[in-house]
LODODO-270603 format. One record per residue (C-alpha): residue number from 1; x, y, z. Coordinates in nm, 3 decimals. Example, Ala and Ser with C-alpha at 12.3 -4.5 7.8 and 13.67 -1.06 7.14 Angstrom:
BEGIN
<r drenke="1" X="1.230" Y="-0.450" Z="0.780"/>
<r drenke="2" X="1.367" Y="-0.106" Z="0.714"/>
This chain:
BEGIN
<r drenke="1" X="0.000" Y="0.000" Z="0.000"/>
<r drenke="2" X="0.252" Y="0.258" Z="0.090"/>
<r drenke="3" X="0.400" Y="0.159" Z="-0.291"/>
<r drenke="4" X="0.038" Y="0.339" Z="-0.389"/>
<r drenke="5" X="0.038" Y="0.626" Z="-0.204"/>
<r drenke="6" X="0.435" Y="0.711" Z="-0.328"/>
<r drenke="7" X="0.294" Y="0.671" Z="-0.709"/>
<r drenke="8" X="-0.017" Y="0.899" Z="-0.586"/>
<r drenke="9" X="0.222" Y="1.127" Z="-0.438"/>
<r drenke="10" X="0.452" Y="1.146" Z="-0.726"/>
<r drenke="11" X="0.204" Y="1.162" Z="-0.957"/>
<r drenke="12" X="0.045" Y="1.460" Z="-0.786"/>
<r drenke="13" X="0.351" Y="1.641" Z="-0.776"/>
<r drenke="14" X="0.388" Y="1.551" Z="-1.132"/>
<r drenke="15" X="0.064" Y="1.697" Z="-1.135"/>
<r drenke="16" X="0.137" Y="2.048" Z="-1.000"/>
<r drenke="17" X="0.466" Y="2.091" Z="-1.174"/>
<r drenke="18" X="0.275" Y="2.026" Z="-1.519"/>
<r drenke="19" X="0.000" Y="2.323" Z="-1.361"/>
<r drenke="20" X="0.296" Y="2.556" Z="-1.243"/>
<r drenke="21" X="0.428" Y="2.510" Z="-1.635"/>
<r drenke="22" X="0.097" Y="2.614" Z="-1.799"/>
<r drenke="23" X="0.032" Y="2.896" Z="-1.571"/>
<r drenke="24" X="0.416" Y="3.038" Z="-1.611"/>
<r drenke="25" X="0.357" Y="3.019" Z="-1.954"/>
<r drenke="26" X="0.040" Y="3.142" Z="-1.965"/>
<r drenke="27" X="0.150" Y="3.452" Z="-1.788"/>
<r drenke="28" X="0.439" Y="3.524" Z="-1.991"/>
<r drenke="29" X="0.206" Y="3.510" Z="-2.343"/>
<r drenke="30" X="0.012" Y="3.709" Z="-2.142"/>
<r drenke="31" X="0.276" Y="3.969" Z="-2.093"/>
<r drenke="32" X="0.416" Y="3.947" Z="-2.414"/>
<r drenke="33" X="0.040" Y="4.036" Z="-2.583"/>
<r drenke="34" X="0.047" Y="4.338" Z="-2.321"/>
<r drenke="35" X="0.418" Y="4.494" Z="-2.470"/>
<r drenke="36" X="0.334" Y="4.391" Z="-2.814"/>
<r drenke="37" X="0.029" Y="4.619" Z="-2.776"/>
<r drenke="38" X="0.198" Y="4.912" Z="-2.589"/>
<r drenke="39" X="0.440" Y="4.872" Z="-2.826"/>
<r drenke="40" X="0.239" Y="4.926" Z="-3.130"/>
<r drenke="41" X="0.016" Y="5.183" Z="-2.967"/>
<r drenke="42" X="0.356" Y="5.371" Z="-2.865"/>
<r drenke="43" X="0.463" Y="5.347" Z="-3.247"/>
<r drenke="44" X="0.105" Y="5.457" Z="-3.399"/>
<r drenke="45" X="0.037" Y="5.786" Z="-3.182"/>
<r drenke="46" X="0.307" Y="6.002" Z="-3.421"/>
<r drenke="47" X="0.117" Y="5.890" Z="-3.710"/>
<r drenke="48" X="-0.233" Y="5.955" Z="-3.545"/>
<r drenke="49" X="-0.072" Y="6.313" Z="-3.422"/>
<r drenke="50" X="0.058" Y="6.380" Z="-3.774"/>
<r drenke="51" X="-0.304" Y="6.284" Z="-3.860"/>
<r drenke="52" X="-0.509" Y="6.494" Z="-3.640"/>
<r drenke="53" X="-0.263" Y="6.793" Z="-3.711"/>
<r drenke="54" X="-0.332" Y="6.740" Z="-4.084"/>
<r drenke="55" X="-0.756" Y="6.757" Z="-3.999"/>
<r drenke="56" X="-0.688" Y="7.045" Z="-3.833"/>
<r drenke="57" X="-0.517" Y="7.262" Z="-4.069"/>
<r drenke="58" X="-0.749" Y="7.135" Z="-4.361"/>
<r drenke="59" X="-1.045" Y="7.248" Z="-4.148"/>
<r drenke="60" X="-0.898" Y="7.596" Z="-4.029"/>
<r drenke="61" X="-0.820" Y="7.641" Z="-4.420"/>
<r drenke="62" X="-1.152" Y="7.543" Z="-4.508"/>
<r drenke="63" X="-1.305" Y="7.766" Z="-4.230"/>
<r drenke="64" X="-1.051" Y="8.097" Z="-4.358"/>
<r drenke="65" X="-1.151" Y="8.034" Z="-4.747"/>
<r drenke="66" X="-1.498" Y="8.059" Z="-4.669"/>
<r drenke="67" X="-1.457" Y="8.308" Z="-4.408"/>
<r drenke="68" X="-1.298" Y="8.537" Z="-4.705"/>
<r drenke="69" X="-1.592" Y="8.391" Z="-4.945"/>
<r drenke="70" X="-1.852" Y="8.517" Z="-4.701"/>
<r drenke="71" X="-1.655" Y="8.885" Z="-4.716"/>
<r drenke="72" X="-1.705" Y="8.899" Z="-5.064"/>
<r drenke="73" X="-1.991" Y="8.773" Z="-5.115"/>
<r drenke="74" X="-2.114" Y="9.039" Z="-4.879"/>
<r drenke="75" X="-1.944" Y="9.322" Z="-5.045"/>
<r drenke="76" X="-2.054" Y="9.253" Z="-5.377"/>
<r drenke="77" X="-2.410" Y="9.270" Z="-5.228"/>
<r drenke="78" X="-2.378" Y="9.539" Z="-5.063"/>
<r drenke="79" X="-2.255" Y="9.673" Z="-5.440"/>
<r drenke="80" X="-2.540" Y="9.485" Z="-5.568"/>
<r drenke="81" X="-2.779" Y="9.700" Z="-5.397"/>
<r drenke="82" X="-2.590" Y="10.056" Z="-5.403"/>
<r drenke="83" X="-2.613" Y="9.982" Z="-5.816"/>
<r drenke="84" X="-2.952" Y="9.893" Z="-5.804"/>
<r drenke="85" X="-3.060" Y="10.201" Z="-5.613"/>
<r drenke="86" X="-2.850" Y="10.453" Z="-5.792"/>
<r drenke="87" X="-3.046" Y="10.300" Z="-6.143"/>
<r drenke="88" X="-3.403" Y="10.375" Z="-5.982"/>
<r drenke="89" X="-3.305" Y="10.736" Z="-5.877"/>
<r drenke="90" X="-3.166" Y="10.780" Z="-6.219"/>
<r drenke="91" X="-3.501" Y="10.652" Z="-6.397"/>
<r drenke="92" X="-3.700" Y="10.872" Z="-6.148"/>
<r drenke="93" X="-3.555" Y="11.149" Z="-6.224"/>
<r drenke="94" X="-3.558" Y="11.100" Z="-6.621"/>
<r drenke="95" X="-3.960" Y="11.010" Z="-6.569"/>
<r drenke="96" X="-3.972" Y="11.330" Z="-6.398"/>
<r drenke="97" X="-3.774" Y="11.554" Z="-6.666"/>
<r drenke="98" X="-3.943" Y="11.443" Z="-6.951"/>
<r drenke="99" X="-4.286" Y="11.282" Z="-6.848"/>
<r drenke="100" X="-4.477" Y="11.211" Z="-7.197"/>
<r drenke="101" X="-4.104" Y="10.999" Z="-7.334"/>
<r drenke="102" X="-4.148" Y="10.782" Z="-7.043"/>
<r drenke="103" X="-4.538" Y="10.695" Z="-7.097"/>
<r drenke="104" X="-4.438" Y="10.617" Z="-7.471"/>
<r drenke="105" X="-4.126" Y="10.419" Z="-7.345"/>
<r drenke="106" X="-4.390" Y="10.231" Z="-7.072"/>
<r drenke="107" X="-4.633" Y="10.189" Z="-7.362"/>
<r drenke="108" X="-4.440" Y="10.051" Z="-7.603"/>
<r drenke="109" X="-4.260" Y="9.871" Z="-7.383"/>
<r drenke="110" X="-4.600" Y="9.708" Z="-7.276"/>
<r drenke="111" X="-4.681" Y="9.650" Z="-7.633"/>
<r drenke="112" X="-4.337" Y="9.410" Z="-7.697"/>
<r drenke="113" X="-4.415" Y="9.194" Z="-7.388"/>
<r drenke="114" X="-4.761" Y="9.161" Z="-7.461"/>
<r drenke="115" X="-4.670" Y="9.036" Z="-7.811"/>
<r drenke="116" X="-4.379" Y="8.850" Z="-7.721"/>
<r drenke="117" X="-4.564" Y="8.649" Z="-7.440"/>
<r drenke="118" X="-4.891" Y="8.624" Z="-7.657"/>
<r drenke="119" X="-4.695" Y="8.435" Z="-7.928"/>
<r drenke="120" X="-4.655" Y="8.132" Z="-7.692"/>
């Protein structure tokens, strides 16, 4: 009997060794997977800088270019409507300097369109 509980014995050491293997080794894998990925994370974040520093100039340029469209835009409304006011004072006035020219222009005028759109 005693014969038994050596093997038992040995075999249980065996046993624990084998477990104390697969854990070791499981913890070092373990480790290794944990570098590997600090490693690589470490290596991407110039890239993802470079990256996000490239978005952000390509949006401030976007935002200045329309910024600058915007101005212009403005300005050549603001023209726009300077022109457009300085044409109805000018036909004002001419209506009032000569009044019986401007009801022929008006009438004759009236007479085209009516022509022109009565043709369709």
């Amino acid at each position: 009997m005693k014969t038994k509980n050596a093997t038992t014995t040995n075999g249980g050491a065996k046993g624990d060794n084998l477990q104390h293997t697969l854990e070791h080794g499981v913890e070092r894998a373990t480790s290794a997977a944990h570098h590997t990925i600090d490693s690589l994370s470490d290596a991407a974040q110039p890239t993802i800088d470079h990256l996000r520093s490239g978005a952000h100039k390509a949006v401030d340029s976007a935002g200045n270019v329309a910024t600058h469209a915007a101005g212009t835009l403005g300005g050549k409304g603001d023209q726009l409507h300077d022109n457009a006011t300085k044409i109805v004072e000018r036909a004002g006035g001419y209506v009032r300097e000569h009044p019986v020219a401007s009801l022929g222009m008006a009438v004759a005028a009236g007479y085209l369109l009516s022509r022109l759109l009565s043709s369709r």
